[in-house]
N, C-alpha and C positions, 0 to 999 in steps of 0.2 A: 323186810317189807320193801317194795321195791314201787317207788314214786314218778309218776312223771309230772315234770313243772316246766310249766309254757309262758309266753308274755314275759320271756326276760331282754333285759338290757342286752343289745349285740356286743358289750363292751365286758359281760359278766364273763367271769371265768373259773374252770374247774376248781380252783380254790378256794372261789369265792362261794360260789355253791357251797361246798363242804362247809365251810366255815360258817356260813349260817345255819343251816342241817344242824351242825355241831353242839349248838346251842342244848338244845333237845335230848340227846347222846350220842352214841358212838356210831358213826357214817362210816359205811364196808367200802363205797364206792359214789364218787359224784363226777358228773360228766356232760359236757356239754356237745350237744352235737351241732356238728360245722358240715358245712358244703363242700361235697367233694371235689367241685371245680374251683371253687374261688379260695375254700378253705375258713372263710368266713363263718362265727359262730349265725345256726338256725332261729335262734333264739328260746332256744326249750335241750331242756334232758332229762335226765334219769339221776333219781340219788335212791343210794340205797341202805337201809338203817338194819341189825341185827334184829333190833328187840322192835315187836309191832306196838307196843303201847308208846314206847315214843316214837315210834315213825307216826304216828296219830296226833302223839300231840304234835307233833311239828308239821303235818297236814294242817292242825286243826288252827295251830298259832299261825304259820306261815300264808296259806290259802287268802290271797287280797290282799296281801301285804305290798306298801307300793316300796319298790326296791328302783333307784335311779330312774326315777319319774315314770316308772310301771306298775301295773297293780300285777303282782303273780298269781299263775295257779296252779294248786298244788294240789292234781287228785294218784289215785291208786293207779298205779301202770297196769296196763290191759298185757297180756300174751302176745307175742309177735304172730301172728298169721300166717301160716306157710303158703307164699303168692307161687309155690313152683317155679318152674325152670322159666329164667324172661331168656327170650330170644332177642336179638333187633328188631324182628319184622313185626308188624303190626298191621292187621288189616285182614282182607280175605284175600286167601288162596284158591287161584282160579287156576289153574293147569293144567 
């Protein structure tokens, strides 16, 4: 089962993810995503649990829980979107 959780501390890290995840059971994968410019955590990521009954209950426990003075949220990750080929250009093509 494969989770996204938003409204996290910018100070929260891959481990610390996991380690709460953990609680619950066995975590495949927990991962914070950073800015590709500054490198700085987004504030949100992805954890990912084998077994769907505790990836649930640990939606169902974790979801509002305030973690360093944040309330988090912990719904089902959606499918990436295929956005296509990005070019630079943006706009119209008058030529």
């Amino acid at each position: 089962m494969n989770m996204y959780v938003s409204n996290l501390s910018f100070q929260t890290t891959d481990d610390d993810l996991k380690n709460l995840f953990s609680q619950y059971g066995n975590v495949t994968s927990a991962k914070i995503i950073n800015d590709r410019e500054t490198g700085r955590s987004r504030g949100f990521g992805f954890v990912e649990m084998d077994v769907v009954t505790e990836g649930r209950e640990a939606m169902e426990k974790l979801n509002g829980k305030e973690i360093e003075g944040r309330a988090m949220s912990v719904t089902i990750a959606k499918e990436r979107e295929d956005r296509g080929k990005r070019s630079g250009f943006s706009g119209n093509k008058r030529w």
